[in-house]
N, C-alpha and C positions, 0 to 999 in steps of 0.2 A: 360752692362749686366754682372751679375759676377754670378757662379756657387758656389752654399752652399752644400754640403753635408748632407746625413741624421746623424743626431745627433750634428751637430757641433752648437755653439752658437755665436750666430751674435751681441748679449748684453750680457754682464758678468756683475754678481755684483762687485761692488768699483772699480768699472773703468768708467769714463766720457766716455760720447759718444754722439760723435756733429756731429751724421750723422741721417737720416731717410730713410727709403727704401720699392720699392714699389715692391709687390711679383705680378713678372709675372706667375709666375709658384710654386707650393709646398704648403706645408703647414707647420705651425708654431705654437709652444705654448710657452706661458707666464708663465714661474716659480718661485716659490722663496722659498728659505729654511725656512722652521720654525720647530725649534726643531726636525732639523737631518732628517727632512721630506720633502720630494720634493710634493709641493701644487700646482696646475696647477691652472692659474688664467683668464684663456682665450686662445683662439688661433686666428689666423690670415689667410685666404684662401688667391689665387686669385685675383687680382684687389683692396684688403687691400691696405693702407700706415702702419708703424709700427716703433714704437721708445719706446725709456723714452723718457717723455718730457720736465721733471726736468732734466734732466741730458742731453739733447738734449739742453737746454735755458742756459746751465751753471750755474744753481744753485745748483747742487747736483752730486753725484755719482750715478748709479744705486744700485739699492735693489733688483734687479732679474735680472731673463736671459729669451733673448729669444731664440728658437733652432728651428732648422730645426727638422721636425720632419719625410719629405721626402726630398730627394735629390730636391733643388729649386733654381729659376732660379728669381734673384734681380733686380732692379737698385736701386744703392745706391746715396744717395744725401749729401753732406756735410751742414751742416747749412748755412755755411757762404757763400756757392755758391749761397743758395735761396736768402741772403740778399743781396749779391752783384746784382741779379739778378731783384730783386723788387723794386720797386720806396722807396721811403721812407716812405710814406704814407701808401702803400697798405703791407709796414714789419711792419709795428704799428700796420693794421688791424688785421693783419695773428697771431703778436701774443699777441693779447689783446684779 
């Protein structure tokens, strides 16, 4: 479990990010800059999973942030712990 803060961001844009995280507690939104403007493009409750998934698979950097929007209570998962974790098979499933 790891404790976020309200306002802190758990994804920044142009930074990779090879974790996913499932929100026990708080809530969350999806942002991204467009022309100096902060767009809000979703949020995340409760019992969610949440990531980039580009940028989570290593083919990209993020293009948004996500933030705590209440003080919230995570677990984070590293990618390659799920892949170490799953057959080889069922990481083909997971991400095709």
């Amino acid at each position: 479990p790891r404790l976020i803060l309200r306002s802190h961001r758990l994804v920044s844009p142009s930074t990779p990010n090879d974790f996913f995280f499932y929100i026990r507690q708080g809530i969350f939104k999806t942002v991204r800059e467009i022309n100096e403007r902060q767009v809000i493009l979703g949020f995340t409750f409760p019992g969610d999973v949440d990531a980039d998934p580009a940028s989570l698979l290593g083919q990209t950097k993020s293009e948004f942030s996500i933030v705590a929007v209440t003080d919230a209570d995570v677990l984070l998962c590293a990618w390659r712990d799920l892949e170490q974790a799953l057959s080889r098979e069922k990481y083909l499933a997971t991400i095709n």
